[in-house]
Residue, then its C-alpha position, 0 to 999 in steps of 0.5 A: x817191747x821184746x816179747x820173745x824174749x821174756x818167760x811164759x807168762x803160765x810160769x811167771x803166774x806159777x812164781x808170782x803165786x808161790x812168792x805169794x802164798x809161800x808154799x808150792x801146795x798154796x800156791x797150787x791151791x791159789x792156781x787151782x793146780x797141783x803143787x807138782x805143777x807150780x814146780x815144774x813151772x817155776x824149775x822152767x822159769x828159772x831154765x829160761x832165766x839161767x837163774x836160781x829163784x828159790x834156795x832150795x837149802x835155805x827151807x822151804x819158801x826161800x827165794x834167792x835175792x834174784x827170786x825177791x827181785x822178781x817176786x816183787x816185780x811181778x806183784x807190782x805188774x799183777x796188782x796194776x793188771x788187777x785193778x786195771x781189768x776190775x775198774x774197766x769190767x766194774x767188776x770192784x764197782x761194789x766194793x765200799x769206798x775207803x777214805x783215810x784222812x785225819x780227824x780233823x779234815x773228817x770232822x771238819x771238813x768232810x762229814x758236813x759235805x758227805x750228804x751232798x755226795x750220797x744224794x748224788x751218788x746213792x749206790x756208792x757204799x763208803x768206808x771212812x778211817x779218820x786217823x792220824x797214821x799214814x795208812x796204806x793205799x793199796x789195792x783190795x784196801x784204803x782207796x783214797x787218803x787226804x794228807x796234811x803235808x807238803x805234795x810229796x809221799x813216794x809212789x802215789x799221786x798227789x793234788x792239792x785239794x784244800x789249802x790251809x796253813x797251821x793256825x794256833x787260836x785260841x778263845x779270847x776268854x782265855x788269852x785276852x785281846x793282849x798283843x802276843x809278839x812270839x809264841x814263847x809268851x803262850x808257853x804259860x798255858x795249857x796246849x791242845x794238839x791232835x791225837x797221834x802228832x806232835x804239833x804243838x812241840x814242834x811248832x814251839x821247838x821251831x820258834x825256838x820255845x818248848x811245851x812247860x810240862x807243868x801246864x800239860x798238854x791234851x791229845x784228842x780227836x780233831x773235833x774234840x780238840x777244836x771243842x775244846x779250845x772253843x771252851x778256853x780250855x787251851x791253844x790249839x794247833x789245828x789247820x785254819x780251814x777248820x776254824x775259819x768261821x770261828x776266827x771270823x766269829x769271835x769265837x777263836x782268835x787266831x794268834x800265830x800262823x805257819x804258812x810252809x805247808x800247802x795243806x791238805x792233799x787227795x792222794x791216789x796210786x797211780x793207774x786206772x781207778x775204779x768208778x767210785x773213785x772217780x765219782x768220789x773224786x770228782x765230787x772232792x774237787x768239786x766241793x773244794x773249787x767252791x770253798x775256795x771261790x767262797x774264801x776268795x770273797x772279801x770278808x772281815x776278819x777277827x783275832x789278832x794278827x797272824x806271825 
């Protein structure tokens, strides 16, 4: 790196703040300086540079198209220098822990292990957000998600923690022990699907069927949904990993199965991270190996077979 040649770092810090706060006064009181100051240090900056980084006819705050280049560049580099000195200092080691994920994957995973973890890690305060949205992980907020998909979500680091493909069950009582050949012949019942997403729609749509609005469909919570469809209240399109011991019981027959996404996945923002989230983690990976050593186990199956 050529460290002559890039701009005092006093003047980088002054930008990055103004950009932040988007008045000289805020960005003074950010810095603890005078607002007379953030502007003597952004007009040297944009000397060193030979650029304009604020457009000074355009109203107060405004910033050229090389100013937002910049501006974004510096939040991304003092963001990482943040969260880098907070996690080898400890200084963010008190902060609660904040886990997004679906619904499902909490209620049906998660919350059944959480008191293996607290008995190992006591201290660590924790935040769960269960919601079919695609929160944002960033740093001050959501440390952590668990994501349905396929591995890929731009900017984060991902790793496959539980595989699980898409299974459509549902209680015997409702569809019988009857061969079922497509999944069109399940469009003469009720569906249930999870809150916030189109599953059961597009699973139809993808086999070349569609949802009879005169049957309905429900949107619940994960917990719920699996509830309800162990009460034949409907067909439910839910991950297997969360009804596999109600396959295996009697209590869901598993009718059609899609295998084209991986399942579930921990995904991080790249860089150093702070102890609790190593701790949590760790132990995440750990719960899911012995899943999947249990699930490597021969053990009968019930329900029809998948398609």
């Amino acid at each position: 790196m050529d460290w002559l040649s890039l701009p005092p770092l006093t003047a980088l810090r002054a930008f990055a703040a103004f950009a932040e706060a988007g008045t000289m006064s805020g960005a003074g009181a950010a810095l603890n300086v005078s607002h007379a100051a953030i502007s003597q240090q952004i007009r040297a900056l944009e000397e060193h540079m030979g650029l304009p980084l604020l457009d000074r006819h355009a109203g107060r705050g405004a910033l050229t198209p090389a100013g937002s280049t910049l501006a974004l560049a510096l939040a991304e580099g003092f963001d990482t220098i943040e969260r880098t000195v907070a996690a080898l200092t400890g200084a963010d080691a008190e902060r609660p822990l904040q886990i997004t994920t679906t619904p499902a994957f909490a209620s049906g995973w998660l919350m059944p292990r959480l008191a293996d973890f607290r008995a190992q890690h006591p201290g660590v305060s924790l935040m769960l957000d269960p919601s079919p949205e695609l929160k944002r992980i960033e740093p001050g907020g959501i440390d952590l998600g668990v994501r349905y998909g396929s591995g890929t979500w731009p900017g984060l680091e991902a790793e496959l923690l539980v595989e699980s493909s898409i299974a459509i069950v549902a209680a015997p009582a409702l569809v019988g022990e009857g061969a079922y050949d497509a999944p069109a012949q399940l469009t003469a019942f009720h569906w249930l699907q999870e809150l916030g997403t189109s599953e059961a729609s597009d699973f139809l749509a993808e086999h070349g069927a569609a949802l009879d609005r005169s049957k309905g469909v429900t949107s619940a919570p994960g917990n719920l949904m699996i509830e309800a469809a162990r009460n034949g209240q409907g067909i439910a399109v839910v991950g297997r990993a969360f009804v596999e011991a109600d396959i295996e019981a009697g209590r869901l027959r598993l009718l059609f199965e899609d295998r084209r996404k991986k399942g579930y996945y921990l995904v991080t923002r790249p860089g150093v991270a702070r102890p609790p989230v190593r701790d949590f983690t760790r132990w995440l990976k750990t719960q899911a190996r012995a899943q999947a050593r249990r699930a490597d186990k021969p053990a009968g199956h019930g329900g029809g077979p998948p398609s």
